[in-house]
C-alpha angles and dihedrals in degrees: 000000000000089000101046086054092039087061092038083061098045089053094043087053097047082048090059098042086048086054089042092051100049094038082059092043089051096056086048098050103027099020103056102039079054083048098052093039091060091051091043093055089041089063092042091058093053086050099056086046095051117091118252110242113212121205103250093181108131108227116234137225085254087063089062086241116124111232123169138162114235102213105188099206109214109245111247110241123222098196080056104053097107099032095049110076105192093046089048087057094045089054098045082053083054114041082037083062104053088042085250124129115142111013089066133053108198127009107204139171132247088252101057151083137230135187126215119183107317102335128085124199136177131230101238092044085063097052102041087050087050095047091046095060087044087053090236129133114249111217130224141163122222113218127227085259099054094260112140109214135165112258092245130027095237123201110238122188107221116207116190100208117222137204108292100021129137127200097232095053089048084050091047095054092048091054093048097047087051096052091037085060098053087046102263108124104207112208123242097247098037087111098055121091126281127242093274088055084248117144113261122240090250088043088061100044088046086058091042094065092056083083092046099059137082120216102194115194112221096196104051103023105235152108101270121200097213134039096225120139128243092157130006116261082026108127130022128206106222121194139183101235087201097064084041093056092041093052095048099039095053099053120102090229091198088063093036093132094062089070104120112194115176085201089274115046123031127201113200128186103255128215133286102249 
């Protein structure tokens, strides 16, 4: 009988090292994966929650990636020059610069823009459509970004020609304005012939720069050939202001009458150096 209850506790006591053992086993196995899945979720959570940072790093030409910045210039507007105060005062820097203030309307560079009346033109139109009559190429550099651009921004005077204008008498006031500037007071009369009937020095470099100057129609959006009126605000004078300043400044104004000019090509006496 000691022996039969000996050998019951001994099963009962294997039994309960056996359900010990896989109760153990389970917490190892069930318990920790639950564990770690919680934990698992618990981070995900915070990372859902957790704002996504974009790399905002612009990537450079070194890269070999193309990058550019697409700046729209606003088109200066004729009809605003006096109501616009800030463009008022960006034409009067710029006019102040050249030594220009009446004899021309806009100065505006070879990359802008500009509005009269209804109708809005580019730059660059202007001046492809004027190299293509002259037969001329018309150069341009094209950017890293696709943007075609000229080689160099050039300064161009704009003239709106009005009813009753003439092309020499716009020249002549330019001219004037330029010298009288540079403290040279040219007289009324300075572009009239002299007493041989011979063309005066300022005459010929008044004719002279009837070949320099574009008149552009609006209308019809061409390179005119003359500056008569069919509509008012109808036809533009564009100059570079860059060949006009070249030609003037190089001239020795105390031998100007001795400027010879065949109705093509014009020799000036240059300056003492």
């Amino acid at each position: 009988m000691l022996l039969k209850k000996n050998e019951t506790k001994k099963k009962r006591l294997t039994f309960v090292i056996v359900l010990s053992g896989l109760m153990i086993l389970g917490l190892l196995f069930f318990g920790t994966p639950l564990k770690m899945d919680q934990t698992f979720k618990k981070k995900n959570d915070t990372a859902e929650k957790k704002p996504i940072e974009i790399d905002k790093t612009i990537p450079s030409a070194d890269d070999g990636i193309v990058q550019g910045k697409i700046v729209m210039l606003p088109s200066i507007d004729y009809q605003n020059l006096e109501k616009d105060k800030d463009l008022k005062e960006l034409m009067e820097s710029r006019k102040d610069s050249l030594g220009i203030k009446k004899s021309l309307d806009m100065i505006v560079h070879s990359d802008e823009s500009m509005k009269i009346g209804d109708v809005k033109i580019s730059m660059r139109d202007i001046l492809e459509k004027a190299f293509v009559k002259e037969g001329a190429v018309f150069e341009e550099k094209i950017e890293a970004s696709g943007a075609v651009t000229p080689p160099r921004i050039k300064v161009y005077g704009i003239y709106v020609v009005q009813p009753g204008d003439n092309i020499w008498n716009i020249h002549f006031h330019i001219l004037k304005e330029y010298y009288q500037s540079r403290g040279i007071n040219i007289s009324p009369i300075a572009d009239e012939p002299m007493n041989q009937g011979q063309s005066s020095g300022i005459g010929k470099i008044l004719k002279f720069s009837e070949t320099m100057v574009i008149i552009y129609n609006l209308l019809e959006k061409k390179v005119d050939a003359d500056i008569n009126l069919l509509k008012p605000l109808s036809k533009i004078i564009v100059y570079n202001m860059d060949e006009v300043f070249s030609l003037l400044h190089g001239i020795n104004f105390d031998k100007i009458n001795s400027i010879q000019f065949d109705g093509k090509t014009i020799w000036i006496p240059a300056k003492k150096l």
